[in-house]
C-alpha positions in Angstrom: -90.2 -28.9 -4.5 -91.7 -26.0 -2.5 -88.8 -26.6 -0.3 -86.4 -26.1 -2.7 -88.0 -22.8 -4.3 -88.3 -21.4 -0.7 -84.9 -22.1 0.0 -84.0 -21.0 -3.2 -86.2 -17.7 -2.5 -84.8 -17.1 0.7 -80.9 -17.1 -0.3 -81.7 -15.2 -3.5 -83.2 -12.2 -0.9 -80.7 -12.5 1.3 -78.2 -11.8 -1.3 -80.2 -9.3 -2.6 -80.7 -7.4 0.9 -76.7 -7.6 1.3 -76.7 -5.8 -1.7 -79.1 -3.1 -0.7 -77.4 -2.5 2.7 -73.4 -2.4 0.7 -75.1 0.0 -1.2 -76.7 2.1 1.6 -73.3 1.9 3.4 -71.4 3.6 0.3 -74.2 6.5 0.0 -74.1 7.2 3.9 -70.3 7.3 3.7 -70.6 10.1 1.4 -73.3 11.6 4.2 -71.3 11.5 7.1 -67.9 11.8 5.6 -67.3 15.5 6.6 -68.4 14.4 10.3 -66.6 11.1 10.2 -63.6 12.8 12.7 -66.3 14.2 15.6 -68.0 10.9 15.6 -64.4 8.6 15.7 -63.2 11.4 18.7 -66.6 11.0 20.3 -66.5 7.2 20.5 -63.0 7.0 21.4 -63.6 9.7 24.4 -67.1 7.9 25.2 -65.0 4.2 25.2 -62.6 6.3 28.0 -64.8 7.6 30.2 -67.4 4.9 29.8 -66.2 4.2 33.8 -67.1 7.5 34.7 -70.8 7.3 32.8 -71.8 4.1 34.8 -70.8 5.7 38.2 -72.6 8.6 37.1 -75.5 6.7 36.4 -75.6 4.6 39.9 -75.7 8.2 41.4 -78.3 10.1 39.2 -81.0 8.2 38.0 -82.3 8.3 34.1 -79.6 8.0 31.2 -80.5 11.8 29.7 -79.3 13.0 32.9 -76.4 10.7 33.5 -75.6 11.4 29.7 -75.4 15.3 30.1 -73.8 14.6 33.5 -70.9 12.9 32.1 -70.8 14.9 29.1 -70.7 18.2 31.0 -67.7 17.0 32.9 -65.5 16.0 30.1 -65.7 19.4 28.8 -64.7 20.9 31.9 -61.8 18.6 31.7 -60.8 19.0 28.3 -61.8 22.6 28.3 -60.8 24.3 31.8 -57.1 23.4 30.9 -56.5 24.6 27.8 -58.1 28.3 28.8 -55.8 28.8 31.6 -52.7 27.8 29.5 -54.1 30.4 26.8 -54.8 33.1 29.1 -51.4 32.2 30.6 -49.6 32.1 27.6 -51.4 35.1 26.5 -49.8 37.0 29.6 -46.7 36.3 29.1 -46.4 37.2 25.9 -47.4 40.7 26.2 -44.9 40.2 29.1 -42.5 39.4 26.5 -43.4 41.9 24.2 -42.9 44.8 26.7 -39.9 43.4 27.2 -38.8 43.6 23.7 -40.0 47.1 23.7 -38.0 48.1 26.9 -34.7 46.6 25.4 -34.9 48.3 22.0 -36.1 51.8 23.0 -32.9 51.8 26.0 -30.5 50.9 22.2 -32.1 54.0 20.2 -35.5 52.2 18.9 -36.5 49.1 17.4 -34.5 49.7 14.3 -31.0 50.0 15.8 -31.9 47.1 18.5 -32.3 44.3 15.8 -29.5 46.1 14.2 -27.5 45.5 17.4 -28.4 42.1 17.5 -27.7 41.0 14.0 -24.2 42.8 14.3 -23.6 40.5 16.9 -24.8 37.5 15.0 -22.5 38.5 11.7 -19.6 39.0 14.6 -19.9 35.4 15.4 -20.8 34.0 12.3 -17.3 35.5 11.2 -15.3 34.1 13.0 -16.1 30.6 11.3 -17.3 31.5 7.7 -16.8 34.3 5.3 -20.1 36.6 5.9 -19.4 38.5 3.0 -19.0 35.9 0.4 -22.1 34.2 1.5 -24.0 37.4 1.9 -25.5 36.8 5.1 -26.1 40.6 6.1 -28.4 40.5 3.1 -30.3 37.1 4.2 -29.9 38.8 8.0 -31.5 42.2 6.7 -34.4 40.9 4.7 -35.2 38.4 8.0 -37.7 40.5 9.2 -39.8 41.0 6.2 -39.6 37.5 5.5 -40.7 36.2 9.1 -43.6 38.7 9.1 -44.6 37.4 5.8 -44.7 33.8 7.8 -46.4 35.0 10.6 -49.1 36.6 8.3 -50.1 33.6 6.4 -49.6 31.4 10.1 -52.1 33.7 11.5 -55.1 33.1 8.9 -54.4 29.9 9.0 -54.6 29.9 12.8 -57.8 32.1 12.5 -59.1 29.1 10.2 -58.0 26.1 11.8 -59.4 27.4 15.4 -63.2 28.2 13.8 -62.8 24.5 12.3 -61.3 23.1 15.4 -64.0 24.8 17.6 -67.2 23.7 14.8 -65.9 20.1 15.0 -65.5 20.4 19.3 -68.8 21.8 19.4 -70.0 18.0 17.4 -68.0 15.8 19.2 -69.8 16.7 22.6 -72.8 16.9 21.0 -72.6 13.5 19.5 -70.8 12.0 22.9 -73.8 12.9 24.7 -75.6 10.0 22.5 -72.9 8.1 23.2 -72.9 7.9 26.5 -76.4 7.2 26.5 -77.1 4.9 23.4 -73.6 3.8 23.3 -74.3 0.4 24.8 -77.4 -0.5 22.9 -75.8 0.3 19.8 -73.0 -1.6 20.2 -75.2 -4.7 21.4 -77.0 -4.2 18.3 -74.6 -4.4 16.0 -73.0 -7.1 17.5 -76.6 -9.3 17.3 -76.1 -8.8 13.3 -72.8 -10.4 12.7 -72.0 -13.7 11.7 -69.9 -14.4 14.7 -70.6 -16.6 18.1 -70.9 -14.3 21.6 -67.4 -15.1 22.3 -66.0 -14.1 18.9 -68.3 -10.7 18.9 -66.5 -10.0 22.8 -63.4 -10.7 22.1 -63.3 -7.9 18.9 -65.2 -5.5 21.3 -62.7 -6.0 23.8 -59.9 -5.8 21.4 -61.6 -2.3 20.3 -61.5 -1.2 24.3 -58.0 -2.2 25.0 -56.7 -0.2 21.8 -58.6 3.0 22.5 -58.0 2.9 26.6 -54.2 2.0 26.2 -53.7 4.8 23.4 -55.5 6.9 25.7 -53.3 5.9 28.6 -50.2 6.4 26.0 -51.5 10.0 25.1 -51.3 10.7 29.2 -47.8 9.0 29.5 -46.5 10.8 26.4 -48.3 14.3 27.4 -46.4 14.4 30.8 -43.0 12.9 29.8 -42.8 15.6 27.3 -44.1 18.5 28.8 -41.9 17.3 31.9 -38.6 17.3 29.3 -39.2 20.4 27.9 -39.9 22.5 31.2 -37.2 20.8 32.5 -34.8 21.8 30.0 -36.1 25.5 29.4 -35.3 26.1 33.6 -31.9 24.6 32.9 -31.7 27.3 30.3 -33.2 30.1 32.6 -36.2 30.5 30.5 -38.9 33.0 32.3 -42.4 30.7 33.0 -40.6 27.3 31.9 -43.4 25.3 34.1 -46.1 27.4 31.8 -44.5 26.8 28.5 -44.0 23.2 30.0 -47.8 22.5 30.1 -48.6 23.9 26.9 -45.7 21.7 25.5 -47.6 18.7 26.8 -50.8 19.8 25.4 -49.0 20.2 22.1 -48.1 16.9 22.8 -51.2 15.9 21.5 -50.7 17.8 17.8 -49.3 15.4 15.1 -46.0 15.5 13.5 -44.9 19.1 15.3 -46.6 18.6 18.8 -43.9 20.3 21.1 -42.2 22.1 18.6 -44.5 24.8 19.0 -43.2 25.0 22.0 -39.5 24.7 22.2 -38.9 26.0 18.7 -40.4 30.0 19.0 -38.5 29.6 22.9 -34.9 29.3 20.8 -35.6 31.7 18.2 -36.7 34.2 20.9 -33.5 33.0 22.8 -30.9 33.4 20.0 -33.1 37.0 19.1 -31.8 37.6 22.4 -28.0 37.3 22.2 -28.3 34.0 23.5 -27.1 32.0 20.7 -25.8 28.6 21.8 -29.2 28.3 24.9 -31.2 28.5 21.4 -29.0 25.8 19.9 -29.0 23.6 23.3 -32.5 23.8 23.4 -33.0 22.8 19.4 -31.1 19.7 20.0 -33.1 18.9 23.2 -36.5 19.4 21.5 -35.6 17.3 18.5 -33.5 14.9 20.0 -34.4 13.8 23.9 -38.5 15.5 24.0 -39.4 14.7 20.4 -38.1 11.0 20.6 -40.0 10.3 23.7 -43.3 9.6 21.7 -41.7 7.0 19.6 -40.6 5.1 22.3 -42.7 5.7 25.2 -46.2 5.3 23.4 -44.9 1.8 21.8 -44.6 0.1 25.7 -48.1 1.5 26.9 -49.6 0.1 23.9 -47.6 -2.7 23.7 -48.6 -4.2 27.4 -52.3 -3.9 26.3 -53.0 -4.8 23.1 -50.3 -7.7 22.8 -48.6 -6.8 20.2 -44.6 -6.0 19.5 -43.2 -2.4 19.9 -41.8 -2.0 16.3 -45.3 -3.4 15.1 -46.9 -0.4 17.1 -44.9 1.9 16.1 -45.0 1.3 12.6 -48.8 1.4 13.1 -49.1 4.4 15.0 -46.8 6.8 12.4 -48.9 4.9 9.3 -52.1 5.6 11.0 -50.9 9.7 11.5 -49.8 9.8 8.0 -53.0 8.7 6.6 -55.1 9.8 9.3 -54.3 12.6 10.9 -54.3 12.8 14.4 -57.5 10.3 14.6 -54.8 7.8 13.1 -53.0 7.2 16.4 -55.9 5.3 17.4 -57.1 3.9 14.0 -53.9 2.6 13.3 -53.0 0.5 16.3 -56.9 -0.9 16.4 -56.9 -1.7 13.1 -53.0 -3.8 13.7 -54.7 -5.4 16.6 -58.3 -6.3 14.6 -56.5 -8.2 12.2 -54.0 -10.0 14.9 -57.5 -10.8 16.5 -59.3 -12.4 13.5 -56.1 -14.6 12.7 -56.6 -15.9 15.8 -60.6 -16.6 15.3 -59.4 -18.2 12.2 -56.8 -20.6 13.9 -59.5 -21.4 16.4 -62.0 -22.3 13.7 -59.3 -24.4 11.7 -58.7 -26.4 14.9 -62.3 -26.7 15.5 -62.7 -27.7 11.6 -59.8 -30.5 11.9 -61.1 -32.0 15.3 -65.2 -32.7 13.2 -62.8 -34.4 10.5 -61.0 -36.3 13.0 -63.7 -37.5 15.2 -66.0 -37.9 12.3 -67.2 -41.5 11.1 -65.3 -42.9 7.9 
């Protein structure tokens, strides 16, 4: 009787303890929810360089120090790059600028230089439709108020996005720091929780590092081939600094849904701006049709060799997991594809197992 009270006892707080801990998971959501994104990019970089931390380690001994170590070099990676593409790209704008300024005071000012240039625009555009009837000197003429309008409201929204950008950089290396050096123990004790034999508990962990080092890998591939594209075609074209706008097209690379565009799209506006209407044209088609289709294809095979799973599958997983995501979705989505392709295979495993006891078990 005892026995069957304390049994009784012991599933009844069990129960209730599950209960407890759902319920502390909910409210600590709701904590951490605004720093969900610097912890998810903080694992995910710690899972990549995780090599580079136990080398680290071997060298310098105590985790604080090999933690910091590491911690200070990814930055430097991450960081060194993107200033001298800024301060690059900040160069050559004013370059451009000056330029701008040189061409239009040599044609009687500003004024009479865009002037110049959208008679030459209405010129062309004649010859194929009637300018007049669809008014596009008006649309022409009220161009530059509207594009300065747009380049207003871009620019606070810049101004915003870069203090969020910078607040939530500033958290991810904090938090990758204890990463790096609790990472492991964590992970070992979450794993020591779960109702799942050692081999089940590995094979999800190395699921988890497969997805997140190939996607990584795939983010590489997809930087490169894309920032190779577009410098490649803006030399073709005889763009000014194509190798420059080149590396900050693979950086944009990493930006969802308009990555290089931010690139190759201001480059053919400035083009056509310039008298140069069909470069601008050529160069739209090659951004939206050879550099922006790269990602949908290349990403797919790097991911595809790692985590075991069919292209389309991937793809589908990667542009779901940006859609509802953000740019944390190209990893989420393809982990969470290969989670599930893992734990129908557990399941299969345990079904076999479950039919074998029936078969060899005594009638």
């Amino acid at each position: 009787m005892k026995n069957g009270l304390g049994q009784s006892g012991s599933s009844t707080s069990v129960w209730f303890l599950l209960a407890l801990l759902i319920g502390f998971l909910a409210v600590a959501f709701l904590i951490f929810r605004s720093f969900l994104q610097p912890i998810a990019f903080a694992a995910i970089i710690g899972i990549g360089f995780h090599p580079l931390y136990v080398k680290v380690i071997r060298i310098v001994r105590g985790r604080n120090r090999a933690a910091l170590l590491t911690t200070f070099v990814v930055i430097l990676i991450f960081v060194l790059p993107a200033v001298f593409i800024a301060s690059a790209a900040g160069g050559e704008l004013i370059k451009a600028a000056r330029y701008v300024s040189d061409r239009s005071s040599q044609e009687g000012g500003a004024v009479a230089y865009l002037s110049h240039k959208q008679e030459a625009v209405l010129n062309w555009l004649g010859k194929y439709v009637d300018v007049e009837e669809l008014r596009l000197q008006d649309t022409l003429a009220n161009l530059p108020r509207q594009i300065s309008r747009v380049l207003l409201a871009a620019g606070r929204g810049l101004a915003s996005g870069l203090a969020g950008f910078a607040g939530n950089a500033v958290l991810t290396f904090l938090i990758l720091f204890f990463v790096f050096r609790d990472g492991q123990a964590a992970v070992e004790n979450v794993t020591s929780v779960l109702p799942l034999s050692r081999k089940q508990a590995r094979s999800l962990l190395r699921r988890i590092h497969d997805s997140v080092v190939a996607n990584l890998y795939g983010i590489v591939a997809v930087g490169l081939a894309q920032g190779l594209l577009t410098g490649t075609g803006l030399a073709i074209l005889g763009v000014r600094s194509a190798l420059l706008l080149g590396m900050a097209a693979a950086f944009c690379s990493l930006i969802p849904l308009v990555g290089t565009m931010l690139v190759w799209l201001p480059t053919a506006i400035y083009l056509m701006a310039m008298g140069h209407l069909w470069k601008g044209i050529i160069l739209i088609l090659w951004g939206a049709l050879v550099v922006g289709l790269v990602d949908n294809i290349v990403r797919p095979l790097i991911l595809s060799g790692k985590v075991e799973l069919h292209p389309v599958i991937l793809l589908f997983a990667l542009l779901g997991g940006v859609q509802v995501f953000g740019f944390i979705g190209i990893f989420i989505g393809p982990l969470v594809v290969s989670l599930i392709a893992a734990v129908i295979g557990m399941l299969r495993e345990e079904g076999a197992m479950a039919s074998r006891d029936a078969d060899v078990a005594p009638v």
